[in-house]
Every structure is written in structure tokens, then in C-alpha cells.
C-alpha positions as CSV (number, residue, x, y, z in Angstrom):
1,X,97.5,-27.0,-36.7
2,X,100.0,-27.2,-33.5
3,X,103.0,-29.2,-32.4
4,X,100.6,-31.4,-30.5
5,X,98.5,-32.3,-32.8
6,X,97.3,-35.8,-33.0
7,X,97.2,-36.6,-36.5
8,X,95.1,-39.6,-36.1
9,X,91.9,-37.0,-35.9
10,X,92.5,-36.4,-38.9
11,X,91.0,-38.9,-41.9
12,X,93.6,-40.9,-43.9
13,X,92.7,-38.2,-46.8
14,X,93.7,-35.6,-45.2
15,X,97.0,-37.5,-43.9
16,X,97.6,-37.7,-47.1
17,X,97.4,-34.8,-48.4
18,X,99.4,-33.4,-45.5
19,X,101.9,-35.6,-46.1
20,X,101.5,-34.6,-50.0
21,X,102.1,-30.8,-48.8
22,X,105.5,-31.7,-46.8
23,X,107.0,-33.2,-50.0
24,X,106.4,-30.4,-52.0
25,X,107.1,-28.2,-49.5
26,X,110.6,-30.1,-49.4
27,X,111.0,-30.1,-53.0
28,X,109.8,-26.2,-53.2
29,X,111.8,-24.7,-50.0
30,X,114.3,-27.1,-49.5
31,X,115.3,-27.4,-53.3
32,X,115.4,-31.6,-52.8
33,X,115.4,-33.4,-56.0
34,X,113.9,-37.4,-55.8
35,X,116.1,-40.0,-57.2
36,X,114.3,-41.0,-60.5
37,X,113.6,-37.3,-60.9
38,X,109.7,-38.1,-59.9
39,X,108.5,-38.5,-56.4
40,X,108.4,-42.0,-54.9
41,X,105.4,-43.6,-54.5
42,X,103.3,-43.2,-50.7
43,X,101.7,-45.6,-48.9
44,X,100.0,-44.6,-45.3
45,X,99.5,-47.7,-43.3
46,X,98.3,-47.9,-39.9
47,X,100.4,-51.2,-38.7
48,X,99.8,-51.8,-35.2
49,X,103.2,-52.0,-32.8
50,X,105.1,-51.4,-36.0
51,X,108.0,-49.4,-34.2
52,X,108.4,-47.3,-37.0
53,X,107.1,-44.2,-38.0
54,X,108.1,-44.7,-41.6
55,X,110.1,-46.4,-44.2
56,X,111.7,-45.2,-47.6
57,X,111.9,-48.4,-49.8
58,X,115.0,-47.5,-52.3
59,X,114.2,-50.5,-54.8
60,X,110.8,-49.7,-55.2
61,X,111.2,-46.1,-54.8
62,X,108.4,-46.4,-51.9
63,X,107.4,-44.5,-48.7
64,X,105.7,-46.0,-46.4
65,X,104.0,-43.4,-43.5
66,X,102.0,-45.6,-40.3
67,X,99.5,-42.7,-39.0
68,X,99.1,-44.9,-36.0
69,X,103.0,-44.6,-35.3
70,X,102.6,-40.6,-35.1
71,X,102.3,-39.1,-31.5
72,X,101.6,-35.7,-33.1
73,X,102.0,-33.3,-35.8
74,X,105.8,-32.6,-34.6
75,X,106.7,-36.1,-35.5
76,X,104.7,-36.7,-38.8
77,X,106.9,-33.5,-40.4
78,X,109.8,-35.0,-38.8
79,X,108.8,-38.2,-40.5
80,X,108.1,-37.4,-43.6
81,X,110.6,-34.7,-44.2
82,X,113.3,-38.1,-43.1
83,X,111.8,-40.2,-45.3
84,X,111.5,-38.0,-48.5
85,X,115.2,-36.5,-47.9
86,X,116.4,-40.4,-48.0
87,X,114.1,-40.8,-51.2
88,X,116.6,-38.0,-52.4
89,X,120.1,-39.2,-51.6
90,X,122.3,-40.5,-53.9
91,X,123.7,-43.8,-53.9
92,X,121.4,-44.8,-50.9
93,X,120.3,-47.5,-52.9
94,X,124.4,-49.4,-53.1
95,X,126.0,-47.8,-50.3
96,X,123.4,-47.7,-47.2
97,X,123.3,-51.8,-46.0
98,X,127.2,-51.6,-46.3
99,X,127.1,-47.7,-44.5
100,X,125.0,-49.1,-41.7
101,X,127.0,-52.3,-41.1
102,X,130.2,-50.1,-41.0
103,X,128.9,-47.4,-38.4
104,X,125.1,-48.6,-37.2
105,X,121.6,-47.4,-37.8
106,X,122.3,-44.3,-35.3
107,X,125.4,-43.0,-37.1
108,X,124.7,-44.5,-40.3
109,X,125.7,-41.0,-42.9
110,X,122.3,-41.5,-44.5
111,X,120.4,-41.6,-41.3
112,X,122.6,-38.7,-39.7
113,X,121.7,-36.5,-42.5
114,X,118.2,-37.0,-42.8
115,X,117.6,-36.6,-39.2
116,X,119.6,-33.5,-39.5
117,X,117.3,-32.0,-42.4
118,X,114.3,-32.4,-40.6
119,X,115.5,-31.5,-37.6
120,X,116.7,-28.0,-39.3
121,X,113.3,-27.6,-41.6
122,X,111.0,-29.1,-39.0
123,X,109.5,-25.2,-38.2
124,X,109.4,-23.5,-41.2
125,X,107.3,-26.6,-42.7
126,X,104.5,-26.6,-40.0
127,X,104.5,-23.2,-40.5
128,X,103.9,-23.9,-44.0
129,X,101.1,-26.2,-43.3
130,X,99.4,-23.6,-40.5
131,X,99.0,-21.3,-43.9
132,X,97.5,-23.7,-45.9
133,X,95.6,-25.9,-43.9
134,X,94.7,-23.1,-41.0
């Protein structure tokens, strides 16, 4: 497993667990705690021209992954490791419509942090995954 890999040669099983691995990894080495105290529920959806590589759903306490988004290996940690740090934040489920309005999606606090977390973690989880999936 590299940077570059293209994760759609992998099979949507193996996405998922992948994906699977990079939570725990996040809950394990990161210490990250999921509102509800359970993770959220995963969905991997290949959505054509979606513009999103995922989506963390606070009311249903959802993540949505689309394989089809991910240009490589690089962005699906980057992805997930986002999405599972906002399935982690406090009060994201009151305060983020109001946040974003105030400041915008770019320097929205809840975006700004998760984009910094897997920004900062991005390496030490794909060389997590490079030990256990080779």
C-alpha cells in the first residue's frame, strides 16, 4: 500500500475494511472518542460526480465514504480520518449550521480542525495500514 494507490482496485470489502482499520486506528492512536460512545454507522457509496469524498451525518450518526470520489490511498485516510474526527466533536450536532454561516465551509472551526487532524495523522495511519495489510 503507497500514497498513489488507487483504491478503486481494491473490492468494496476490502474498502471497507480499510476504512474499518483507519477508525480504530483513530480511536487506538489518536485517543478519539465517537459521540454516542459507539462508532457511527458506515456507508461506502460510489455516487457518480458527487463532489464529495465523504459525509459525516450528525443526526444519524452516519458516515458516508464514495470509493469513486478517492483519487488514491493519500485521500481515502485523509477522508476518513475527517470524517470520523467530526463523528467525534462535541456539539457539532447544534453549533456547526450556525458555525458555518458565521465563518463558511473553509473556515468553519469544525472543518478547520478536522482537516487539521488528518492532515497531522495522515502518515503514521498509512503506515499503519502498510503493516497490516502489506
Amino acid at each position: 500500500m503507497k500514497w498513489n494507490t488507487d483504491i478503486k482496485d481494491y473490492t468494496t470489502p476490502k474498502q471497507r475494511k480499510i476504512v474499518l482499520e483507519i477508525m480504530d486506528w483513530c480511536v487506538n492512536e489518536l485517543g478519539m472518542s465517537p459521540r454516542l460512545k459507539r462508532f457511527p454507522d458506515l456507508k461506502l457509496i460510489n455516487k457518480a460526480d458527487s463532489e464529495l469524498y465523504g459525509e459525516y451525518l450528525s443526526g444519524s450518526h452516519l458516515i458516508f465514504i464514495y470509493p469513486d470520489e478517492q483519487e488514491n490511498l493519500r485521500r481515502l485516510v485523509d477522508t476518513v480520518i475527517h470524517e470520523f474526527t467530526h463523528s467525534c466533536q462535541r456539539f457539532i450536532s447544534v453549533r456547526y449550521n450556525s458555525a458555518s454561516e458565521k465563518h463558511g465551509y473553509d473556515k468553519n472551526p469544525f472543518e478547520v480542525e478536522a482537516r487539521k487532524i488528518a492532515k497531522e495523522n495522515r502518515t503514521a495511519c498509512l503506515n499503519h495500514l502498510q503493516k497490516v495489510f502489506g
